[in-house]
Biopython code that builds the backbone (N, CA, C, O; Angstrom):
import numpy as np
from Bio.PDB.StructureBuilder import StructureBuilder

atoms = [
    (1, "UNK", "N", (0.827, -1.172, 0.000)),
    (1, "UNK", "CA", (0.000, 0.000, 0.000)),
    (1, "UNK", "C", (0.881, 1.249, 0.000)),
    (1, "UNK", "O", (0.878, 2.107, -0.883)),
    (2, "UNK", "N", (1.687, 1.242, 1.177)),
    (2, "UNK", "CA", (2.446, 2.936, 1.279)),
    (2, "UNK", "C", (3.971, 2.079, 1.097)),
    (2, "UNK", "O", (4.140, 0.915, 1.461)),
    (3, "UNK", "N", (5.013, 2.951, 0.449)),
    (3, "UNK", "CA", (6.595, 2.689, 0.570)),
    (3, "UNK", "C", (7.312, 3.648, 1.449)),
    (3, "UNK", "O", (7.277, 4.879, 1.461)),
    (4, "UNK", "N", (8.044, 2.707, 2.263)),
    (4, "UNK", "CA", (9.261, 3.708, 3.175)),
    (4, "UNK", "C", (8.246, 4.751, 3.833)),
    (4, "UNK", "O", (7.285, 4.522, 4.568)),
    (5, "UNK", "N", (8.807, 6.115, 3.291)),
    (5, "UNK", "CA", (8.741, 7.119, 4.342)),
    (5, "UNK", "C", (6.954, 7.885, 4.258)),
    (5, "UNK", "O", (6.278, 8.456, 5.114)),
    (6, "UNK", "N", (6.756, 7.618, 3.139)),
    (6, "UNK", "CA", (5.221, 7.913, 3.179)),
    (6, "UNK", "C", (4.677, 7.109, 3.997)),
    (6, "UNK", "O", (4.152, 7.761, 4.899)),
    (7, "UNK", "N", (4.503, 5.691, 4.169)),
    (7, "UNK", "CA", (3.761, 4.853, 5.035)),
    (7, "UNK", "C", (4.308, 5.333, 6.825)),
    (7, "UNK", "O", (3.430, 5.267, 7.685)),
    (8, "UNK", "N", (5.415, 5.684, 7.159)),
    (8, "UNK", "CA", (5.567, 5.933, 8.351)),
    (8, "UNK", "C", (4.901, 7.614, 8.862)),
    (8, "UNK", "O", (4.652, 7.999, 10.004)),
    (9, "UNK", "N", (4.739, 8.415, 7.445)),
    (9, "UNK", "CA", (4.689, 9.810, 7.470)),
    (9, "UNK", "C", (2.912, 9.684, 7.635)),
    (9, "UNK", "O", (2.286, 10.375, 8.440)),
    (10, "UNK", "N", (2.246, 8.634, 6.678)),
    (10, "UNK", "CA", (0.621, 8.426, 6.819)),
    (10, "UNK", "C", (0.399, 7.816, 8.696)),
    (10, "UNK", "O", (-0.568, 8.323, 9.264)),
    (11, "UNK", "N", (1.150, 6.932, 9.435)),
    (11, "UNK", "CA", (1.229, 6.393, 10.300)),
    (11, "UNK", "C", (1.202, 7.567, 11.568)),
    (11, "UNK", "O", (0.157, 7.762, 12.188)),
    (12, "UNK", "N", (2.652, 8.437, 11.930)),
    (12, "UNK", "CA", (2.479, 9.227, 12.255)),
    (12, "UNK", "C", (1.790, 10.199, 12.172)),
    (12, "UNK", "O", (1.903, 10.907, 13.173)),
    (13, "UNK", "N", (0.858, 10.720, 11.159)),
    (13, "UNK", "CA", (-0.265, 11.680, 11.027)),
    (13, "UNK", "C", (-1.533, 11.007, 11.658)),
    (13, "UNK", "O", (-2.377, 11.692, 12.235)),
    (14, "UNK", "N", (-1.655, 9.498, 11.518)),
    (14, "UNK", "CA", (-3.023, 9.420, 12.200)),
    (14, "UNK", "C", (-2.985, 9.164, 13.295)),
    (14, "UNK", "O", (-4.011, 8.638, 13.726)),
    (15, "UNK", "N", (-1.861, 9.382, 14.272)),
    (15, "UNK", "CA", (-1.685, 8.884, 15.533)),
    (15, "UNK", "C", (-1.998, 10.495, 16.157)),
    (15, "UNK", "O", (-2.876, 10.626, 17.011)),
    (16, "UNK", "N", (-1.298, 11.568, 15.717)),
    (16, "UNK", "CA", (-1.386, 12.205, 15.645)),
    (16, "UNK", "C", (-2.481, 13.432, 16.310)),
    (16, "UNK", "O", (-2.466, 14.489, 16.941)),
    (17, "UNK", "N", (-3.546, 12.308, 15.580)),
    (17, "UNK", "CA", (-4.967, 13.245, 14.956)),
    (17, "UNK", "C", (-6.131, 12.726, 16.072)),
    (17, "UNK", "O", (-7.135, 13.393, 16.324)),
    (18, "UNK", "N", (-5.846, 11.518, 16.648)),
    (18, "UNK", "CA", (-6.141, 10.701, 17.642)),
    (18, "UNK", "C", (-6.909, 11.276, 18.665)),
    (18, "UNK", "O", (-7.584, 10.466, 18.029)),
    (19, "UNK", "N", (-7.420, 11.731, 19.431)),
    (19, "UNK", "CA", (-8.457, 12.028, 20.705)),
    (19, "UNK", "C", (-8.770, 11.029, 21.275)),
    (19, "UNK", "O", (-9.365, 10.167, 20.629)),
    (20, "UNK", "N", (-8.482, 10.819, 22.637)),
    (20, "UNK", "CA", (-9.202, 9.604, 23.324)),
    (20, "UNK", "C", (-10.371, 10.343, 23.912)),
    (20, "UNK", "O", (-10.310, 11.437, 24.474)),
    (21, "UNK", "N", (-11.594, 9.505, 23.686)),
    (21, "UNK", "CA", (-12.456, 10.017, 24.343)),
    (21, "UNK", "C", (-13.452, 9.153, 25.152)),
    (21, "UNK", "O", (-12.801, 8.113, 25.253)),
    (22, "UNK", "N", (-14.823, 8.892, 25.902)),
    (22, "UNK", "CA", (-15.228, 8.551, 26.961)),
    (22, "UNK", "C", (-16.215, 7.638, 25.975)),
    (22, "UNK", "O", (-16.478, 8.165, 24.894)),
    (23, "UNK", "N", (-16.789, 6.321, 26.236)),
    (23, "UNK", "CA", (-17.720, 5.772, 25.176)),
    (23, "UNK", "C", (-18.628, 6.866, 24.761)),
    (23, "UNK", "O", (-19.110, 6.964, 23.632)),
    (24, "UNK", "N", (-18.912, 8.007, 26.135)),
    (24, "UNK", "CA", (-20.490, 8.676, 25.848)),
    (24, "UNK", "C", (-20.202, 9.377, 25.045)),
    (24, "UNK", "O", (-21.078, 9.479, 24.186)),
    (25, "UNK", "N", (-18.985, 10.200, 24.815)),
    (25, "UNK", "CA", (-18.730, 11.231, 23.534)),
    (25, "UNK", "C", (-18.259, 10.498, 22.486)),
    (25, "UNK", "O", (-17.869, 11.271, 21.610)),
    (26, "UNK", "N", (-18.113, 9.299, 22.165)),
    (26, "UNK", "CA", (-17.769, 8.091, 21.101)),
    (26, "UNK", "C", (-18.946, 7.857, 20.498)),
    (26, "UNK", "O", (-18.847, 7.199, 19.463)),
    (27, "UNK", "N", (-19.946, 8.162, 20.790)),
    (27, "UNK", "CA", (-21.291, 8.107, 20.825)),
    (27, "UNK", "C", (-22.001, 9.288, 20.078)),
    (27, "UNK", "O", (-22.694, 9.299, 19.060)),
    (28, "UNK", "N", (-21.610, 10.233, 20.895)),
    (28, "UNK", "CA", (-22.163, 11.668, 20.200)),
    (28, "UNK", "C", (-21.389, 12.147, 18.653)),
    (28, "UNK", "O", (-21.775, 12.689, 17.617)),
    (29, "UNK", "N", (-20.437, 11.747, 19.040)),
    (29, "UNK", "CA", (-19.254, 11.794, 17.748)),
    (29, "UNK", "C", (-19.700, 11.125, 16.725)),
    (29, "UNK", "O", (-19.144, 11.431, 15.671)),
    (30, "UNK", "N", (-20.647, 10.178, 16.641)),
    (30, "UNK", "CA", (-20.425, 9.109, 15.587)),
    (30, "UNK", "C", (-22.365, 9.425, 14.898)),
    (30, "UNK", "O", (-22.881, 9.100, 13.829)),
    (31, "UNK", "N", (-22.966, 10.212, 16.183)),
    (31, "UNK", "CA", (-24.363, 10.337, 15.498)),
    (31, "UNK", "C", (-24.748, 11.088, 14.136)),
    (31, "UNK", "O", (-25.931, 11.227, 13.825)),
    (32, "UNK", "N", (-23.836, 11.503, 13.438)),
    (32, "UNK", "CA", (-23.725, 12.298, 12.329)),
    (32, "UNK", "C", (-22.598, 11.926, 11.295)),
    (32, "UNK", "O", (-21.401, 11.652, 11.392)),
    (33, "UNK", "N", (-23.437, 12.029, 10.334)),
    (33, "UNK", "CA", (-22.219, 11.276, 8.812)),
    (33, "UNK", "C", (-22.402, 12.648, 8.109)),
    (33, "UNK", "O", (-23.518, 13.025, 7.752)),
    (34, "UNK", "N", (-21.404, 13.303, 7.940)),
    (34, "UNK", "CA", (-19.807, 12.565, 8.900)),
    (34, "UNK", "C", (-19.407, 12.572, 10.053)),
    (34, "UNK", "O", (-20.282, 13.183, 10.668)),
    (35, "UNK", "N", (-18.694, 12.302, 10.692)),
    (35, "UNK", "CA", (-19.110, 12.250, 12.517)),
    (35, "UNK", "C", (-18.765, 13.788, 12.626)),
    (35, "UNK", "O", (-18.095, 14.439, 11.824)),
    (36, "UNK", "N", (-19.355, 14.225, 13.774)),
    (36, "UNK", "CA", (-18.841, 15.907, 14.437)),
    (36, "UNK", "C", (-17.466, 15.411, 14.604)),
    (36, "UNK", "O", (-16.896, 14.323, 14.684)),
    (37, "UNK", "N", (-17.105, 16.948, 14.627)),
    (37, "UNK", "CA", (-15.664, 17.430, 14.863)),
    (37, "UNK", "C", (-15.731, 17.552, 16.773)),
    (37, "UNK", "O", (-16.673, 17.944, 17.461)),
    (38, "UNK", "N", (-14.594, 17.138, 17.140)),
    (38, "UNK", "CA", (-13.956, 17.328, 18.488)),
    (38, "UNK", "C", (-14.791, 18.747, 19.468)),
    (38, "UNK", "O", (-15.368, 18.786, 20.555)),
    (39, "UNK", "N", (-14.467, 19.780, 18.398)),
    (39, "UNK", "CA", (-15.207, 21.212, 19.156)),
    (39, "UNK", "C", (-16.964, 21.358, 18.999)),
    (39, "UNK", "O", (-17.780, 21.882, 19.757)),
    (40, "UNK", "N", (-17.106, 20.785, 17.921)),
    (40, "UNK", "CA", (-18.420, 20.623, 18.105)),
    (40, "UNK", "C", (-19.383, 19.596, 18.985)),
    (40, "UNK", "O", (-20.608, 19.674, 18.886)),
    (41, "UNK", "N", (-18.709, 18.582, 19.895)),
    (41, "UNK", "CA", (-19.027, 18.248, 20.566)),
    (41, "UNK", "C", (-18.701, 18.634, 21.850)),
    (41, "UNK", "O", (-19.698, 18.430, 22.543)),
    (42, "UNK", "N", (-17.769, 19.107, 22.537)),
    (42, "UNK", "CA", (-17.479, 20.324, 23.601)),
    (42, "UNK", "C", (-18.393, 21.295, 23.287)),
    (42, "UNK", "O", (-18.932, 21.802, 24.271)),
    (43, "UNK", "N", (-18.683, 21.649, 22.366)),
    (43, "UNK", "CA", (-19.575, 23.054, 22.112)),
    (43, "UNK", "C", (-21.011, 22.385, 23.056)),
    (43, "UNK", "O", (-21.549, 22.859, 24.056)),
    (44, "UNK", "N", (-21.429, 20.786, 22.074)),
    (44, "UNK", "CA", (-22.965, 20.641, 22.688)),
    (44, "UNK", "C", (-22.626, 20.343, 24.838)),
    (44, "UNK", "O", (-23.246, 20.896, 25.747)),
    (45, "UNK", "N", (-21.795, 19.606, 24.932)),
    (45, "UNK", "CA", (-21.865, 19.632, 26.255)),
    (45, "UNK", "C", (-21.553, 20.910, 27.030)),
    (45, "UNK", "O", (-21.876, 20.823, 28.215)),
    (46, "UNK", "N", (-21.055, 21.978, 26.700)),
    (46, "UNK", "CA", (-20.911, 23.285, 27.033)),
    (46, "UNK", "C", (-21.995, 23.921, 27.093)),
    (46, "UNK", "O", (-22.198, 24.766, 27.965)),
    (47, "UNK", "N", (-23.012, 23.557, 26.011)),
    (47, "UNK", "CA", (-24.277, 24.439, 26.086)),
    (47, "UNK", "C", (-25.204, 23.415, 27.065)),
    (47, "UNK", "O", (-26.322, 23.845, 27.350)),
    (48, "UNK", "N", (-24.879, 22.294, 27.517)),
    (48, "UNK", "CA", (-25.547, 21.500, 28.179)),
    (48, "UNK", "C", (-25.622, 22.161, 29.564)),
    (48, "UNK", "O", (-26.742, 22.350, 30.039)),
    (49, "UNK", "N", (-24.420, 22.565, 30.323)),
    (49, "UNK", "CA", (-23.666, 23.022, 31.315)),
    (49, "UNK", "C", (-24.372, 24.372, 31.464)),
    (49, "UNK", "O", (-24.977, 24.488, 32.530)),
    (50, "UNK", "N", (-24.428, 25.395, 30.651)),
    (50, "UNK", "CA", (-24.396, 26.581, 30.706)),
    (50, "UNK", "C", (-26.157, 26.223, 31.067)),
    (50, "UNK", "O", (-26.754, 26.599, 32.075)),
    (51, "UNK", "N", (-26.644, 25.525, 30.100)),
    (51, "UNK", "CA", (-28.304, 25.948, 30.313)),
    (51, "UNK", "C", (-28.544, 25.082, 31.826)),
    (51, "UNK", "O", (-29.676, 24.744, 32.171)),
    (52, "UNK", "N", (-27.637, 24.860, 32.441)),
    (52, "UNK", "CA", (-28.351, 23.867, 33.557)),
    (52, "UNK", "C", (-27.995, 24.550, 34.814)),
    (52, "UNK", "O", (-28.267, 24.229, 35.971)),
    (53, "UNK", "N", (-27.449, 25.378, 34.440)),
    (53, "UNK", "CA", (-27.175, 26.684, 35.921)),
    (53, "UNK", "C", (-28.284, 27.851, 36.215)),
    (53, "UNK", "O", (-28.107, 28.654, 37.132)),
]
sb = StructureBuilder()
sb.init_structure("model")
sb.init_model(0)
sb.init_chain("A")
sb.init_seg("    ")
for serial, (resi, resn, name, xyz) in enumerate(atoms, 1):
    if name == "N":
        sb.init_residue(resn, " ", resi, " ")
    sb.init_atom(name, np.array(xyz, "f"), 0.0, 1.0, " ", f" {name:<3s}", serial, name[0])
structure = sb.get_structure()
């Protein structure tokens, strides 16, 4: 598939790009094709937070 330094350069970029996150935001992440982005799911639990004060 990849030779030499591209396959280690594709390797290191997706490690990279990686977020560990909690099953429940693995969850929220994945309810949309294409899945939300990282900030857009901080955004919804942020507005979760804010409206519950």
């Amino acid at each position: 598939m990849y030779q030499g330094e591209d396959e280690q350069r594709t390797i290191d970029n997706a490690i990279s790009n990686l977020i560990p996150v909690c099953a429940s935001c693995h969850r929220v992440i994945h309810r949309a094709r294409p899945p939300y982005q990282m900030e857009e799911v901080k955004d919804f639990y942020q507005a979760q937070l804010d409206s519950s004060i």
